[in-house]
N, C-alpha and C positions, 0 to 999 in steps of 0.2 A: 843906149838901146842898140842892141847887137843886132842887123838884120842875116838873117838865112835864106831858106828857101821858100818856092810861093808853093802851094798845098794845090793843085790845080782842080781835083773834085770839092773844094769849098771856094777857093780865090780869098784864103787866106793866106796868109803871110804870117810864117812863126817869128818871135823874137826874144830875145830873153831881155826881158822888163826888169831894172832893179829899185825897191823899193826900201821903205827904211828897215823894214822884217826880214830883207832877205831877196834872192834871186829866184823870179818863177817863171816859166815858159808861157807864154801869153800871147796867143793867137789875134793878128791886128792887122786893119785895114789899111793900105796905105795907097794914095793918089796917083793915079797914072799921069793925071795932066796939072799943068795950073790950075788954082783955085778959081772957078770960073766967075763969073758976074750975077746977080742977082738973076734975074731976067733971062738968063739960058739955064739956069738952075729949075724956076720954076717951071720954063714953058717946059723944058725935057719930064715933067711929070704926065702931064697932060699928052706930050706927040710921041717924044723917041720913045718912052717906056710907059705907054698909057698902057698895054694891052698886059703890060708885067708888074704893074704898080697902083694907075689908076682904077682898072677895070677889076682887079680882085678885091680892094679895098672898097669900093661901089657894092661888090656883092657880096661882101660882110654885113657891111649896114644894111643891105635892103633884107637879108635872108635874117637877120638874126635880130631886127630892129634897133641895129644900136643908139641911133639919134632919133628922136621927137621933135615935136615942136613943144618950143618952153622949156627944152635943156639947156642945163649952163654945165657945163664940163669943162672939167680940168684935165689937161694935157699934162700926162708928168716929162720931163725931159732931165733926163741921165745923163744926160753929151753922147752918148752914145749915137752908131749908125742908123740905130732902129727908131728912136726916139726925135730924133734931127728928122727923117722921113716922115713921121708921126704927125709933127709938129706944121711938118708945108705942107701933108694932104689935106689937115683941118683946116688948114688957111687956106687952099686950093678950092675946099667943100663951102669954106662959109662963103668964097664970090660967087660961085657956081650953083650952090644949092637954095632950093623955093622955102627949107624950112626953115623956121625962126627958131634959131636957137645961139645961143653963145661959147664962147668959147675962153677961154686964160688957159695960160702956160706958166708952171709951175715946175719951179728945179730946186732939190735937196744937196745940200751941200753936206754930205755926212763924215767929213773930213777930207776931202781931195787933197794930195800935194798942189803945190802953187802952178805948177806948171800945167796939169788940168785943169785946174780952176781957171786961170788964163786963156787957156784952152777952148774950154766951155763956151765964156763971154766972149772970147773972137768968134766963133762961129754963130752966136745966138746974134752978134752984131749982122755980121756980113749977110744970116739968113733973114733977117729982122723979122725977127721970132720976138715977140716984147714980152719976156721970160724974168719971173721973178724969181732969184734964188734968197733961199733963206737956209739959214744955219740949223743942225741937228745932227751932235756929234756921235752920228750911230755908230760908226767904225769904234770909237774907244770904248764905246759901253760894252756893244758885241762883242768885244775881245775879251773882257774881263768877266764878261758872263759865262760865257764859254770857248774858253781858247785852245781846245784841242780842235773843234771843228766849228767857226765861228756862224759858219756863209749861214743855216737856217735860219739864227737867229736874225741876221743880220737883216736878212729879207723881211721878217717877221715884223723887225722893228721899223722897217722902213718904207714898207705899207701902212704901218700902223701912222706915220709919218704924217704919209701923201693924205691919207684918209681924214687926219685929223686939219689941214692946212687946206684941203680941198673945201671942206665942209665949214670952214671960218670964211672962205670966199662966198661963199651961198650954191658951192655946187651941188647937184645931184648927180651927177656923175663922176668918175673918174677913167680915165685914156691912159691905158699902159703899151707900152709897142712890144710884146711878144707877139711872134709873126710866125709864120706857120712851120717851120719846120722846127720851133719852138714845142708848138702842140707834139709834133711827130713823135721826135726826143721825148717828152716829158709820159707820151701813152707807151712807148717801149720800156721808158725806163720805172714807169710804176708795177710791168708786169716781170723785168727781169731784175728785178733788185729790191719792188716791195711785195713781190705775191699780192697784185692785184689788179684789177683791168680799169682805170679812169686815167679820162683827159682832161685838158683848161679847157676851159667852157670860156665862149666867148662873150658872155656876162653873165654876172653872177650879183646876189646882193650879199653885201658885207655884214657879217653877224655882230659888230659891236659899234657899227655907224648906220646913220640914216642915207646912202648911199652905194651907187651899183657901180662895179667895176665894170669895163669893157673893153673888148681887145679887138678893137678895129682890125690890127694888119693879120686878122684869122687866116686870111686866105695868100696872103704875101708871102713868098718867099725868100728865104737869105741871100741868096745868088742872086735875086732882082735888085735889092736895095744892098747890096756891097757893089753892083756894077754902076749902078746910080752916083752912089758914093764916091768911087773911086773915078771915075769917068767925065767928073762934075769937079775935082779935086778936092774933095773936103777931106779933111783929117778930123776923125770922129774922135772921139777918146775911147780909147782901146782898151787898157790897164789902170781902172780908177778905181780898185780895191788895195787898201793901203794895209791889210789887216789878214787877211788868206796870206800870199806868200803861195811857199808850197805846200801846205797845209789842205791848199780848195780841191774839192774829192776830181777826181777825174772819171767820175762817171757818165756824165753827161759826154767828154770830150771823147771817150770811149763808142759810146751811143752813136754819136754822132758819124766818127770813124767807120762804122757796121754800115750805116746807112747810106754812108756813102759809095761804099763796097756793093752794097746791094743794087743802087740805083742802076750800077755800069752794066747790070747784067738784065737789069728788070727799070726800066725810066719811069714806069710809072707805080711803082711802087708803094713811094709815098701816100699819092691819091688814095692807093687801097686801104693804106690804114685808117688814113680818114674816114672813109667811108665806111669800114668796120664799125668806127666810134659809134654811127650815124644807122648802121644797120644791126644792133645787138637782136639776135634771138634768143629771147628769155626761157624760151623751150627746148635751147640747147644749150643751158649756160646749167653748170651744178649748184649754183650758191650764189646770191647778191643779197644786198643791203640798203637800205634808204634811211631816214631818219626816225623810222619806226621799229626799228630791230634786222634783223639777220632774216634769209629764207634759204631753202634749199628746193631742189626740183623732186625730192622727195616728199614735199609738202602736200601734194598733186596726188598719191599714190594712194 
C-alpha cells in the first residue's frame, strides 16, 4: 500500500490498495497516534467528542425512535470506521440507557483477504465488541452475476445477508452505520444522476423480512468519527472489497468532492439539505410518487 497525500476537507488519506483484481485508489483512514487502551477509547465517546459523536447519535434515537423497549438488535460490523463507532455507541447506550433492550454484533465475512480478516478480529478483540463473524461468499457470486458493475449487486446481496442472520438471532432490528454525510451524498446523488429527489431514511422496514432497518449515526458526521478513529489509533479496514477493483463507479467519490467544495464557501450547507429532505413542499414540487402510483401538481388544476 502506497501512501500519498492527506485530502485535508475530508481527513482522508489517498492510497493505492492492491488487490487480486487489480490496483484501485482507495481513500483510507490511518492513525495519528498508538493504538490507545480500552478505557480512553471509550471514555473519549462520552467527554472529548460527546458533543460530535454522543450527542448527535442521542438525537437520532430520540427524534426518529430508533430503540424501544423489548428490542433486540443486531449491530452489523464491517471493520469499517463507521461500524467500529456503531458498535461502542451501542455499548456505551446499553450501560447508560433506562430502556430494555438487547443488543448482538454481527460481522459478514463476504470474502475479505486474510489480512482484513486479521484485521477485523484485532480490533473487535482490543474494542471487545463480542462480534460473531460468519461466512457468505458475496464478493464471488456478485462478480459472476454481474461483473461489469458488481457494487449494487453486491450491497443487495449482503443486506439480504444481514437481514437473514439477524432474524435467525430473534432480532427485530438491524443497525447499519451510514452516518450523515452518508444521507447527504446519497440525496444529491439520487437527483444528479437518477432524476429524482429521495434520501436514506433513518428506518425503514424491509419488504421480504420481518424486520426494520435503522441508521442510528443519522445525524453523525464523517469528520467526527475519522477524528475519533484516528486520534484513538485504530486502523479501520479501509479497502475490503476484493471484487470492484477499478471497476467501482466514482460517483459517489465525485459527490462527495462537490460537497466539499461547497462547505469552504457555505459551512452549513449540508444542514440545509437535510433540512430540505425534512421540509418538501408538495405544492411546489411538479410530480412525486408513493406506493400508490405517480401524481403530478396538475392533478389540483
Amino acid at each position: 500500500m502506497n501512501l500519498t497525500n492527506e485530502d485535508e476537507s475530508t481527513g482522508f488519506e489517498s492510497t493505492v490498495a492492491t488487490t487480486k483484481l487489480g490496483s484501485a485508489v482507495c481513500k483510507t483512514v490511518l492513525p495519528n497516534v498508538p493504538l490507545q487502551s480500552l478505557d480512553i477509547i471509550e471514555r473519549s465517546i462520552q467527554k472529548k467528542y460527546r458533543s460530535e459523536l454522543w450527542s448527535p447519535f442521542i438525537r437520532g434515537l430520540k427524534e426518529f425512535e430508533l430503540v424501544k423497549d423489548g428490542d433486540k438488535i443486531a449491530v452489523a460490523v464491517s471493520g469499517g470506521k463507521d461500524s467500529l463507532l456503531l458498535s461502542k455507541l451501542f455499548q456505551e447506550l446499553k450501560r447508560a440507557s433506562k430502556t430494555n433492550f438487547e443488543v448482538v454484533f454481527i460481522s459478514m465475512n463476504p470474502g475479505f483477504n486474510e489480512i482484513n480478516l486479521q484485521n477485523l478480529k484485532k480490533n473487535l478483540k482490543h474494542l471487545n465488541i463480542p462480534c460473531e463473524i460468519y461466512d457468505d461468499n458475496i464478493f464471488e457470486i456478485a462478480e459472476k452475476i454481474a461483473k461489469d458493475y458488481p457494487c449494487y449487486m453486491c450491497a443487495k446481496m449482503r443486506r439480504g445477508s444481514l437481514y437473514t442472520k439477524a432474524t435467525s438471532l430473534g432480532c427485530n432490528k438491524l443497525a447499519l452505520g451510514h452516518h450523515f454525510d452518508d444521507v447527504i451524498e446519497t440525496t444529491l446523488m439520487s437527483m444528479f444522476y437518477m432524476g429524482k429527489f429521495e434520501t436514506m431514511l433513518p428506518k425503514l422496514k424491509s419488504d421480504n423480512f420481518n424486520i426494520e432497518l435503522i441508521r442510528p449515526l443519522f445525524y453523525v458526521e464523517e469528520k467526527a468519527i475519522i477524528k475519533w478513529v484516528r486520534n484513538n489509533g485504530i486502523l479501520p479496514m479501509n479497502c475490503g472489497c476484493t471484487v470492484a477493483a477499478e471497476r467501482t463507479s466514482s460517483k459517489r467519490r465525485e459527490t462527495k468532492e462537490l460537497i466539499a467544495q461547497l462547505v469552504k464557501n457555505n459551512p452549513d450547507i449540508k444542514k440545509r439539505i437535510i433540512q430540505s429532505t425534512q421540509n418538501v413542499n408538495l405544492e411546489k414540487i411538479l410530480g412525486w410518487k408513493d406506493s400508490n402510483g405517480k401524481y403530478s401538481y396538475l392533478d389540483k388544476f
